[in-house]
C-alpha positions as CSV (number, residue, x, y, z in Angstrom):
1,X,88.2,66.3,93.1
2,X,84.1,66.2,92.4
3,X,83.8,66.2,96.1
4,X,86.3,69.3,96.9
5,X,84.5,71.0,93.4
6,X,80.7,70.2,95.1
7,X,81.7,71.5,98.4
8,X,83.5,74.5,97.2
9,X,79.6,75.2,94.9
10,X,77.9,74.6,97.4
11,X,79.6,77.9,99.4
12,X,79.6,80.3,96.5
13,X,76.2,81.2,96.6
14,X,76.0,82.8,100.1
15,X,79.4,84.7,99.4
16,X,78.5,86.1,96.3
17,X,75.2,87.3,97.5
18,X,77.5,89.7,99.9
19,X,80.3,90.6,97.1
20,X,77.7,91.4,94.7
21,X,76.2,94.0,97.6
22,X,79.5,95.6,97.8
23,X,80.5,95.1,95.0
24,X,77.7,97.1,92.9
25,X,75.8,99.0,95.8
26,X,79.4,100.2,97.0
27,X,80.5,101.1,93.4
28,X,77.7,102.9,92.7
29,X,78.0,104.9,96.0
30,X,81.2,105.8,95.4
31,X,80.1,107.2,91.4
32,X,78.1,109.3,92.5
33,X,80.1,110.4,96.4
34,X,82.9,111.2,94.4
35,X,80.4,113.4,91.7
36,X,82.3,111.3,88.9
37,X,85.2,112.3,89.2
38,X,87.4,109.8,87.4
39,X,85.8,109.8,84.4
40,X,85.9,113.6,84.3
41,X,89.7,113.2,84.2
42,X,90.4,110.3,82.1
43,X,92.4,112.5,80.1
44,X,94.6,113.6,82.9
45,X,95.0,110.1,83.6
46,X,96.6,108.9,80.4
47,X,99.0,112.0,80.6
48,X,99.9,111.0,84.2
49,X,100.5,107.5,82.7
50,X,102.5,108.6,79.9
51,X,105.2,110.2,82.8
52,X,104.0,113.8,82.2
53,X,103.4,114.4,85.8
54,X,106.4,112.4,86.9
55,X,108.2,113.2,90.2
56,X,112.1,111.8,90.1
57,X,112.5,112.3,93.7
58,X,109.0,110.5,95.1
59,X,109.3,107.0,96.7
60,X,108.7,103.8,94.9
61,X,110.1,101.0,92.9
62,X,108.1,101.2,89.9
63,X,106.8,104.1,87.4
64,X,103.0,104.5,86.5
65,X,102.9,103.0,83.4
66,X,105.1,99.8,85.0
67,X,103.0,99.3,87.8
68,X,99.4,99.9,85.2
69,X,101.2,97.1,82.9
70,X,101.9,95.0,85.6
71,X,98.5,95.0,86.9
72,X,97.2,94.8,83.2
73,X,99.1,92.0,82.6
74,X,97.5,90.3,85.4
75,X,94.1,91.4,84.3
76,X,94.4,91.2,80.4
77,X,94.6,88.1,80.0
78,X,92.3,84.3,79.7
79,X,89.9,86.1,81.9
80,X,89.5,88.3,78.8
81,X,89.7,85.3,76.2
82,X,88.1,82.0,77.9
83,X,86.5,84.5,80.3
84,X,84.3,86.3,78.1
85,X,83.6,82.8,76.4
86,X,82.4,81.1,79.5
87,X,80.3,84.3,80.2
88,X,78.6,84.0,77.1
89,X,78.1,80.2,77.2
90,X,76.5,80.0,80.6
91,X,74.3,83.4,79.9
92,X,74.2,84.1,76.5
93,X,75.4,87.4,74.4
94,X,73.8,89.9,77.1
95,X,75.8,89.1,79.6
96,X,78.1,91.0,77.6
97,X,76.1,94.2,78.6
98,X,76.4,93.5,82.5
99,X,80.8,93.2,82.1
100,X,80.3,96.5,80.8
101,X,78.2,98.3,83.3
102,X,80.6,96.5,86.1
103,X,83.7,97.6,84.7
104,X,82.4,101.2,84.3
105,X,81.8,100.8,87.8
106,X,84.7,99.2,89.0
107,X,87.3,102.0,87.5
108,X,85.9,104.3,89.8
109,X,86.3,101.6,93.0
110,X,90.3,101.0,91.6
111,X,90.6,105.5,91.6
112,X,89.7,105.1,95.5
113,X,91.3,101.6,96.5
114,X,94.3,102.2,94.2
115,X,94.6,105.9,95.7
116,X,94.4,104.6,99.4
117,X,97.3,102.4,98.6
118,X,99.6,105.2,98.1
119,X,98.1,107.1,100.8
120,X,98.2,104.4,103.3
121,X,101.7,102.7,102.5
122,X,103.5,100.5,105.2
123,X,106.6,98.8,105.5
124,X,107.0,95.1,105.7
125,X,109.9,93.1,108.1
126,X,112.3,93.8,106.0
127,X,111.6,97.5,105.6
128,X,110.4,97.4,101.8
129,X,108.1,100.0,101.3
130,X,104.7,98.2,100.9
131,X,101.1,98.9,99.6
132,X,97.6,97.0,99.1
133,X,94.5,96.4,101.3
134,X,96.3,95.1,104.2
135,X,98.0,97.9,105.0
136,X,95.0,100.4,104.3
137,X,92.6,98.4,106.6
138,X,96.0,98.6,109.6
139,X,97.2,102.2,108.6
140,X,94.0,103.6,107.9
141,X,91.2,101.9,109.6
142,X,93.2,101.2,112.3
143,X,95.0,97.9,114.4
144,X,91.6,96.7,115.5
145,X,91.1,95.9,112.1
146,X,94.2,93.9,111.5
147,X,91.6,90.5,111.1
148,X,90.4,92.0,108.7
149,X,93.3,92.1,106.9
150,X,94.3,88.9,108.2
151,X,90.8,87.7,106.5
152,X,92.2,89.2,102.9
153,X,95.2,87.8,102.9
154,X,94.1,83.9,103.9
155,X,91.8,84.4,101.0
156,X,94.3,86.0,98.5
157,X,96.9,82.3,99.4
158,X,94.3,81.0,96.7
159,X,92.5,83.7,95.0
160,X,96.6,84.6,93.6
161,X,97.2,81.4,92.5
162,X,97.7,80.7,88.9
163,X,95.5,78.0,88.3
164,X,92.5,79.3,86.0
165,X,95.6,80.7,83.9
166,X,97.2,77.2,84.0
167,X,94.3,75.3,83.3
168,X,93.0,77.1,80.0
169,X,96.4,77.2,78.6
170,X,96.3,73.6,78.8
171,X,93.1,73.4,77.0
172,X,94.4,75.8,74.5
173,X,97.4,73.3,73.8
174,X,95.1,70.2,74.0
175,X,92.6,71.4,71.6
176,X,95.0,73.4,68.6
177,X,98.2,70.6,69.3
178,X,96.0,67.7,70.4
179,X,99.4,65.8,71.0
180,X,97.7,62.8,71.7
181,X,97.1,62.2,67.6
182,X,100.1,64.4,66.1
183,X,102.7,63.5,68.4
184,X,101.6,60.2,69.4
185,X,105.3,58.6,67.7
186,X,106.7,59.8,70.8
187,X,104.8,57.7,73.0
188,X,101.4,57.5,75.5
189,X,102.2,60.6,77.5
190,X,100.4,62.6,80.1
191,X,100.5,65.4,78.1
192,X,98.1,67.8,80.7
193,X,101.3,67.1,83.0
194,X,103.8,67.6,80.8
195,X,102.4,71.2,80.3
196,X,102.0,72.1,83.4
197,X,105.2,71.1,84.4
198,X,106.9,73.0,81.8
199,X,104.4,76.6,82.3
200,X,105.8,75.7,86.3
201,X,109.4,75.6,85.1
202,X,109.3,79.1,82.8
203,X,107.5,80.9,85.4
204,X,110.3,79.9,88.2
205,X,112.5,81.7,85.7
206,X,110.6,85.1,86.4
207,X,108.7,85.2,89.3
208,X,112.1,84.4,91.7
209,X,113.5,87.5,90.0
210,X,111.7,89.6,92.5
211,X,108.9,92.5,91.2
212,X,111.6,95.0,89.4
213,X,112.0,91.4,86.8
214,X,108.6,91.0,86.9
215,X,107.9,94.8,85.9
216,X,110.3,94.8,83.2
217,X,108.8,91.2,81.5
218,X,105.4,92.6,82.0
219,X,105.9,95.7,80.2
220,X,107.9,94.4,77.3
221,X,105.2,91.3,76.9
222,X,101.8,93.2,77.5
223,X,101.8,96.2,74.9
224,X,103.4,93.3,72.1
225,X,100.1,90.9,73.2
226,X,97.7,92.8,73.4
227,X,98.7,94.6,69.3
228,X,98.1,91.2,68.2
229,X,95.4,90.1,69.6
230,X,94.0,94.0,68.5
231,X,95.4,93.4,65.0
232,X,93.7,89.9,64.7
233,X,90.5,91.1,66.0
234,X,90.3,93.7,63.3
235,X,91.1,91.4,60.6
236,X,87.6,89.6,61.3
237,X,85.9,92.4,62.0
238,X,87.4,94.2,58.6
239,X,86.2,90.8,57.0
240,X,82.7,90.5,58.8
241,X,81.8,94.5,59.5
242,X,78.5,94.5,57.7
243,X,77.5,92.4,60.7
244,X,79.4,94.1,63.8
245,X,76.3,96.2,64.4
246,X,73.5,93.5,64.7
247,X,76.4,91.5,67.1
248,X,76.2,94.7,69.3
249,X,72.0,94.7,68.9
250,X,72.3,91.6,70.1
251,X,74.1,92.5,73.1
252,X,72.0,95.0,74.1
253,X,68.3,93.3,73.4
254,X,69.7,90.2,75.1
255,X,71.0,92.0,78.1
256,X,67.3,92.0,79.4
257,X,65.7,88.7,78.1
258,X,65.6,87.1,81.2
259,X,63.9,84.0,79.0
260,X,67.2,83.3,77.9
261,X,69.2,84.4,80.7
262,X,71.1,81.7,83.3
263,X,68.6,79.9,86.2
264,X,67.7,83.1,88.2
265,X,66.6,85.0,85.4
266,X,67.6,88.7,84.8
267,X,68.8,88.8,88.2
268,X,71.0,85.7,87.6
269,X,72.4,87.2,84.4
270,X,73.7,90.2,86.3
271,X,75.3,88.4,89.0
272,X,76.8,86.4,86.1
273,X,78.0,89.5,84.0
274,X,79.3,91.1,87.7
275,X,81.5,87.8,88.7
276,X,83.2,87.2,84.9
277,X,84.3,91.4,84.9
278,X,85.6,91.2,88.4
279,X,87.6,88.3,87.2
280,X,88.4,90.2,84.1
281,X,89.6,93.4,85.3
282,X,89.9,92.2,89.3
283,X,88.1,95.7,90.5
284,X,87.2,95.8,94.2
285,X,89.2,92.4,94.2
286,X,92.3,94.1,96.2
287,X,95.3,93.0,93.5
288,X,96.1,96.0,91.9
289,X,96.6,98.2,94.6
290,X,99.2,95.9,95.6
291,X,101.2,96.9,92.1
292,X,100.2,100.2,92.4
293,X,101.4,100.8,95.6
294,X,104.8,100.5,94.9
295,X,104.8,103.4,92.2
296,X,106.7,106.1,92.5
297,X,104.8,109.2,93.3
298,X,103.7,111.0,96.6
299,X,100.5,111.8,95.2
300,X,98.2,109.3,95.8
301,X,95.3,111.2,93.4
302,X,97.7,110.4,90.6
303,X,97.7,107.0,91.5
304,X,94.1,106.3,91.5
305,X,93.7,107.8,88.5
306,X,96.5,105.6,86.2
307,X,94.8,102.6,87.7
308,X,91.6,103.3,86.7
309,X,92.3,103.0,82.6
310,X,93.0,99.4,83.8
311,X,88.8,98.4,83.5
312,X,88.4,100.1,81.1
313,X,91.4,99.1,79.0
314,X,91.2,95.2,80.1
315,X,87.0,95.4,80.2
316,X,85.5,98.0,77.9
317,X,88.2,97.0,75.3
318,X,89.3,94.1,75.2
319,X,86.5,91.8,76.7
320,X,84.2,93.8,73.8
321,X,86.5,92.5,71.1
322,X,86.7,88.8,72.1
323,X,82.6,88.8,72.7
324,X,81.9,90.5,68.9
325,X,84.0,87.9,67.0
326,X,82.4,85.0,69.4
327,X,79.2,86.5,68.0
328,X,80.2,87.0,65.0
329,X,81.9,83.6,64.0
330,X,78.6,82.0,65.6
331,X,80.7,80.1,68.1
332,X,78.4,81.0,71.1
333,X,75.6,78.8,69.3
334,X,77.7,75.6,69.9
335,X,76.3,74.8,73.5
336,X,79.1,72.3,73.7
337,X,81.9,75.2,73.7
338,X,82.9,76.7,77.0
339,X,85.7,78.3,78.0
340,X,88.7,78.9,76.0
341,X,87.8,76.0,73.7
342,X,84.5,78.6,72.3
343,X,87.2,81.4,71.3
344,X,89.5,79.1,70.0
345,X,86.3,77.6,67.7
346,X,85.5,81.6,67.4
347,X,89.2,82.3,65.8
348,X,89.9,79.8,63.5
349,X,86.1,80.2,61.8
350,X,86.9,83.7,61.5
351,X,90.8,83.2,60.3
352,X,91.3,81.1,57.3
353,X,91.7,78.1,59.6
354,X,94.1,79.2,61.3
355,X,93.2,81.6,64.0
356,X,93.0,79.1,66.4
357,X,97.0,78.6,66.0
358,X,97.3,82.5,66.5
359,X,95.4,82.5,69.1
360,X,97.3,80.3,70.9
361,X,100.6,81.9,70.6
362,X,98.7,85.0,72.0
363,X,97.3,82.8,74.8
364,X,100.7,81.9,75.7
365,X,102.0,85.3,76.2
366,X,98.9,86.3,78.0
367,X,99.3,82.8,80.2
368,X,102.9,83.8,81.4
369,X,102.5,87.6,82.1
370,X,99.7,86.5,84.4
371,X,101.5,84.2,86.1
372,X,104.5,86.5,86.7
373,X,102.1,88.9,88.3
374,X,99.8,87.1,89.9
375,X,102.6,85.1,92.5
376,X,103.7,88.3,93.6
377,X,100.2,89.1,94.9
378,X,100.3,85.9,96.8
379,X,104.1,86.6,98.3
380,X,102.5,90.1,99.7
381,X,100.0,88.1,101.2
382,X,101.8,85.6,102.7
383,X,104.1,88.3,103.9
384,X,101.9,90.1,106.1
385,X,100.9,86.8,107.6
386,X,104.1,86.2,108.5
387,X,107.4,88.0,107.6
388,X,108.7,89.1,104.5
389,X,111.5,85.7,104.6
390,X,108.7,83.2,104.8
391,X,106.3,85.4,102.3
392,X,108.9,84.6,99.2
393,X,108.0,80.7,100.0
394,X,104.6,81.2,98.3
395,X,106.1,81.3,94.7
396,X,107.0,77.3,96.0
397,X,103.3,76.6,96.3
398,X,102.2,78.7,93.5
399,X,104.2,76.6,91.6
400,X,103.1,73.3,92.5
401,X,99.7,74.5,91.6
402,X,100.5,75.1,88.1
403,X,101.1,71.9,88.0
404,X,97.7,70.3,89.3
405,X,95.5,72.9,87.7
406,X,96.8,72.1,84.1
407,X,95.1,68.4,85.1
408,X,92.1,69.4,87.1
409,X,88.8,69.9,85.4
410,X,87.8,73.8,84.4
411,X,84.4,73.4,87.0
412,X,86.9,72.8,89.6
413,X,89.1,75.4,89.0
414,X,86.2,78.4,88.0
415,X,84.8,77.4,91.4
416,X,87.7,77.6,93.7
417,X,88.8,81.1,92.1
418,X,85.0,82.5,92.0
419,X,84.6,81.5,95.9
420,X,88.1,83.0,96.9
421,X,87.8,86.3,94.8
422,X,84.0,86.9,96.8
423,X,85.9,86.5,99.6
424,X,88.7,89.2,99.0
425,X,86.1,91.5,97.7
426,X,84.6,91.0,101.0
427,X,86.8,92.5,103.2
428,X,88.3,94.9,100.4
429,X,85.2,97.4,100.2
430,X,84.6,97.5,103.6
431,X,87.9,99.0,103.7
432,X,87.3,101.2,100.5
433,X,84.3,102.4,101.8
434,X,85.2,103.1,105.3
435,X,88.0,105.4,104.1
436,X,86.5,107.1,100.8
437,X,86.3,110.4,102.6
438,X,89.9,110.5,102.7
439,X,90.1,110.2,99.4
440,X,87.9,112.8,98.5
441,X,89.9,115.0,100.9
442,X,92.9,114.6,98.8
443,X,91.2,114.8,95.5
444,X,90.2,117.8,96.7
445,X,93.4,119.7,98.0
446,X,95.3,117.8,94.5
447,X,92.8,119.4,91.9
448,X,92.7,122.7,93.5
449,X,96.8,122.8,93.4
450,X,97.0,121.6,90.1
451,X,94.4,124.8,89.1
452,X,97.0,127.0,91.1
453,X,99.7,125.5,88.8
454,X,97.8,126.6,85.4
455,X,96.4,129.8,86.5
């Protein structure tokens, strides 16, 4: 595994350099080309997601707020918990500062990829009304773009898989159980494998349901999760508020000491801040236009604008509240802390000595509704590749390697997912880019009908 985990580091660097470029320049570009637009109808966004604006008769399997909580529940998840955590513990509390200015970014790249999804739909071999990158780079850019496609979806066979997910659940277990010393009656186990065969086995249950089971699990487990985790957040803050303030100061005056920033300086805390929100909240990554693609509206505007409250719910919100009680419990000061174990540390500080129990019931619920979501990226993938028939044998694989990330070591596994997710960005917003007029075109022609509906 150390030789796979130095090979795959050693790659990062020149991929990343490219995905921040598109990344941040194209987000940027497409702020200001669309004249900031999404933000200006955030409010008409929530009503849309709230099935105001609802058309029974369109096409699609899912409604807005199904396919938003589906794609939520692949976002709002450990990349928010142990995400946040390994942000802060490789750059320090500014880092913080750099999530947010990505995510604001990146709701703005989902309005225009999650928009072309529903403009550009396709069919797959089975005739299934299909949407996503693939089919925006064939359908939109054209068939002598299809390897570029082909490029997203080799990528995606291991940027979907489950294994980041897998792998800090089993830390979570480890650390609040440690099975080894309260269990050890029962015998020398391998307890890592134990857990990972039994997260395999539950998500079987789910993800061979098809996406109308996955839908319906997502959006009865993702509102429930993410009230707790809200509720217990705003205990410690209730209990600690005299210092929320100086936690956010610290944010904000840290966010340019490039003394204290990651090797690379200020520069190297950016790129840090940019790679831990696209892993939180996945914009420009290609995955929730996949979801959002199989809505049910006509009106691809609509679209864009439900799926961009995703950044800012799963960033602006809830990456904020894990990095203030980090802060605020002192956890981040512990330079032996990364990843999940840091919030874990964080919680039970800040919760009688016992957040750290909470918190992993909430990490559980977060584990499994990304792993529902997250195979049924990798089935689309696989499915263009091939056929629709062979696409459903990916759940098979995604399985397995539930399994060996619960065992592998967390460098391993933050490598292999940073390296594939620069690679789907790649191709992703070349697309996005190439086709932005047309979005703009049909922002355009939707606004100025809804005006003609309220005059």
């Amino acid at each position: 595994m150390e030789v796979i985990n130095d090979f795959i580091s050693s790659i990062i660097p020149y991929a990343e350099k490219i995905m921040f470029l598109l990344l941040i320049g194209g987000g940027i570009f497409l702020a200001f080309y669309s004249r900031f637009l999404p933000y200006r109808y955030f409010g008409h966004a929530i009503a849309i997601t709230n099935g105001k604006h609802d058309d029974p008769n369109a096409k699609g399997e899912v409604s807005h707020l199904q396919a938003l909580s589906s794609a939520v529940a692949a976002t709002v998840g450990l990349g928010n918990i142990s995400g946040v955590a390994i942000a802060i513990y490789m750059g320090g509390p500014g880092v913080v500062f750099w999530i947010w200015m990505t995510a604001l970014i990146g709701m703005c790249i989902k309005f225009y990829s999650c928009s072309l999804a529903i403009m550009y739909r396709g069919t797959d071999s089975e005739g299934n009304l299909q949407g996503g990158p693939m089919f925006y780079i064939t359908l939109g850019m054209g068939k002598k773009w299809k390897p570029l496609a082909t490029f997203f979806c080799i990528a995606g066979l291991f940027g979907f898989l489950g294994v980041f997910t897998a792998n800090q659940f089993t830390q979570t277990f480890m650390n609040v159980v440690n099975p080894n010393e309260t269990l050890y009656e029962l015998g020398d186990f391998n307890w890592k494998l134990i857990i990972g065969i039994l997260l395999a086995v539950i998500t079987s249950f789910v993800i061979f349901g098809g996406l109308k089971k996955i839908a319906k699990v997502a959006t009865t487990i993702v509102p429930f999760m993410v009230l707790v985790y809200f509720v217990a957040v705003a205990v410690v803050m209730f209990m600690n508020a005299s210092d929320i303030w100086p936690s956010l100061k610290l944010i904000f005056t840290e966010a340019f000491n490039f003394k204290t920033a990651v090797a690379g300086g200020l520069m190297g805390l950016i790129i840090l801040g940019v790679r831990r929100a696209m892993f939180s909240n996945e914009a420009g990554l290609g995955s929730a236009p996949m979801y959002h693609g199989q809505s049910k509206t006509d009106e691809p505007i609509k679209e864009g604008l439900v799926a961009m409250l995703g950044p800012f719910i799963d960033t602006i919100i809830v990456c904020t509240l894990t990095a203030i009680v980090i802060i605020l419990s002192g956890a981040y000061l512990e330079a032996e802390s990364n990843g999940i174990v840091m919030t874990l540390i964080a919680f039970k500080k800040s919760l009688f000595g016992y957040g750290d129990i909470l918190l992993m019931v909430i990490v559980a619920a977060f584990a499994l509704s990304t792993l529902f979501t997250y195979s049924y990226y990798g089935v689309k993938s696989l499915s263009f590749l091939t056929n629709a028939k062979i696409g459903r044998y990916y759940n098979w694989y995604f399985v397995a390697t539930i399994v060996f990330a619960a065992v592998a070591s967390v460098d391993l596994v933050i490598n292999l997912i940073d390296l594939a997710y620069s690679l789907m960005v790649i191709p992703n917003m070349i697309a996005v880019l190439y086709l932005a007029p047309k979005v703009n075109e049909a922002s355009k022609k939707y606004f100025s009908k809804k005006k003609n509906e309220t005059a």
